[in-house]
C-alpha positions in Angstrom: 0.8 7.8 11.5 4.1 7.9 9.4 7.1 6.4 10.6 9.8 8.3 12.8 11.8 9.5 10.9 9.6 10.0 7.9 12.1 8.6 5.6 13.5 10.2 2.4 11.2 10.6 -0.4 7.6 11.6 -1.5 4.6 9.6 -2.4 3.4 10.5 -5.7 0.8 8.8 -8.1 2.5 6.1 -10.4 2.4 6.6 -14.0 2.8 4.5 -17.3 6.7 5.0 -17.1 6.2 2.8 -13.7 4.6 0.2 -15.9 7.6 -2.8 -15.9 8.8 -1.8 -12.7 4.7 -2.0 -11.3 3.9 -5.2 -12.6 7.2 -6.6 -11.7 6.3 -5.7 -7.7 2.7 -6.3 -8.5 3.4 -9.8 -9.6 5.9 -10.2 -6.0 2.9 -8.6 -3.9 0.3 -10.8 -5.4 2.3 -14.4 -5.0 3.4 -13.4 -1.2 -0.6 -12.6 -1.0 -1.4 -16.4 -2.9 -3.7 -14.3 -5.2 -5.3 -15.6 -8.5 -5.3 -12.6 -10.3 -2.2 -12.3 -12.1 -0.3 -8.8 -12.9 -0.9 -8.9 -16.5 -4.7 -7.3 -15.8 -4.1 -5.9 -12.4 -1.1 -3.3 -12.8 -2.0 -1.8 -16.0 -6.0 -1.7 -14.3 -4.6 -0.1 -11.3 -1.8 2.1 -13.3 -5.6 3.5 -15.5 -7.8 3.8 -12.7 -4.7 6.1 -10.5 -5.3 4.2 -7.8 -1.8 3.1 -7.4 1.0 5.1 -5.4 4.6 5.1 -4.7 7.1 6.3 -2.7 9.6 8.2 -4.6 13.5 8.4 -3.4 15.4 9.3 -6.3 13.1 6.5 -7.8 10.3 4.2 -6.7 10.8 2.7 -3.7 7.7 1.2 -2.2 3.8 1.1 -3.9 0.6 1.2 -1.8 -2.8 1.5 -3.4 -6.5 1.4 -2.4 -8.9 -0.7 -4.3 -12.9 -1.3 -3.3 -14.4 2.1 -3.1 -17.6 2.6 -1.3 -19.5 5.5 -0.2 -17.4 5.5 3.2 -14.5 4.9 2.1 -11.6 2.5 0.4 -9.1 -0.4 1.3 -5.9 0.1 0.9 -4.0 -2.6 -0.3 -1.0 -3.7 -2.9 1.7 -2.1 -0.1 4.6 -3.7 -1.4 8.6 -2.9 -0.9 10.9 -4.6 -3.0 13.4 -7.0 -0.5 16.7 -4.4 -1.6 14.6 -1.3 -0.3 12.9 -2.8 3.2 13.7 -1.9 6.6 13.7 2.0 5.8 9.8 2.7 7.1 9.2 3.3 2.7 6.4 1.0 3.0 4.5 2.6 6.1 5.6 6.4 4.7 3.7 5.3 1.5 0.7 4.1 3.6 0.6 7.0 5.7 0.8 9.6 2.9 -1.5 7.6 0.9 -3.9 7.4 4.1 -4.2 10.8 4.4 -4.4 11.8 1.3 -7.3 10.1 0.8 -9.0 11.5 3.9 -8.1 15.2 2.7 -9.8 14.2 -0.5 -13.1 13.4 2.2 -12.7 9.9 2.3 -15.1 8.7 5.5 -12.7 5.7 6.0 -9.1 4.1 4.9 -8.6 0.7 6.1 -5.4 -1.0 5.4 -6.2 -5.1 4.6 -3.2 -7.0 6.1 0.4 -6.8 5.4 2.6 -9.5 5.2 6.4 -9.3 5.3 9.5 -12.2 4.9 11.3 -12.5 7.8 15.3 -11.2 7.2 17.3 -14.1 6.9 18.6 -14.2 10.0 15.4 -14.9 12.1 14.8 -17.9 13.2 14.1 -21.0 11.1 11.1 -22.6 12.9 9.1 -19.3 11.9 6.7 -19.1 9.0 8.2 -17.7 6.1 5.6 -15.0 5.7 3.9 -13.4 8.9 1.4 -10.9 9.7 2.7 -7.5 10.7 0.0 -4.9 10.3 -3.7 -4.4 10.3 -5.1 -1.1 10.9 -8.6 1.1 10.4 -8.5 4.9 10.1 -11.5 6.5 10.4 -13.3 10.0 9.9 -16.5 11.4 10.1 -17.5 12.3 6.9 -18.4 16.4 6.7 -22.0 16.2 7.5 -21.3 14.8 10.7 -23.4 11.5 10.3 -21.1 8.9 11.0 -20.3 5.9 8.9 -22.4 3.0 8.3 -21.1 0.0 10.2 
């Protein structure tokens, strides 16, 4: 479910004019996430594939993307707001929209891996730097009413 208020904006597909800007947040998402892929393969992969999403508010605010398709379904992952653009619900709009537009394209299934998020400077300063916020499963049954493999 999108936030309440659905905040400003849109989600929209990004393109190759959201190249810098991508592999800049790409690069942030991946090191919170202790990947070992670096940026320099998996934004431009992403940016060719159009499997990478933003939020748009007068500009990109906040990516989402999914990743690992299957015959049910996809992850999404690579949900990532920039620290100047958080606490405005950009991040969970994006997911939302993102969700659901994958299940109106008959998607069986959207899971959302885990999202991490930095605590704002003001919490407290015996708590982990990065904690886990959000884990969710959407699920449909796909049109000829057999449900999904699990």
């Amino acid at each position: 479910m999108p936030p309440e208020p659905v905040p400003p904006g849109h989600l929209r597909q990004a393109s190759g004019e959201d190249g810098p800007m991508v592999t800049r947040w790409v690069t942030d998402f991946l090191a919170v996430m202790s990947e070992q892929r670096g940026p320099v393969e998996a934004a431009p992969e992403r940016l060719r594939s159009g499997s990478l999403f933003v939020w748009d508010n007068d500009g990109p605010v906040s990516m989402a993307g999914w990743t690992g398709k299957t015959l049910n379904g996809v992850r999404v992952t690579f949900v990532y707001t920039p620290p100047e653009f958080r606490r405005h619900g950009y991040a969970s709009a994006c997911v939302a929209a993102l969700t659901q537009r994958l299940l109106d394209e008959g998607i069986g299934i959207a899971a959302s891996t885990p999202t991490w998020r930095i605590p704002p400077p003001t919490a407290s300063t015996n708590r982990s730097a990065i904690v886990r916020c959000v884990t969710s499963l959407t699920m449909r049954s796909p049109s000829n009413g057999i449900p999904p493999k699990r």
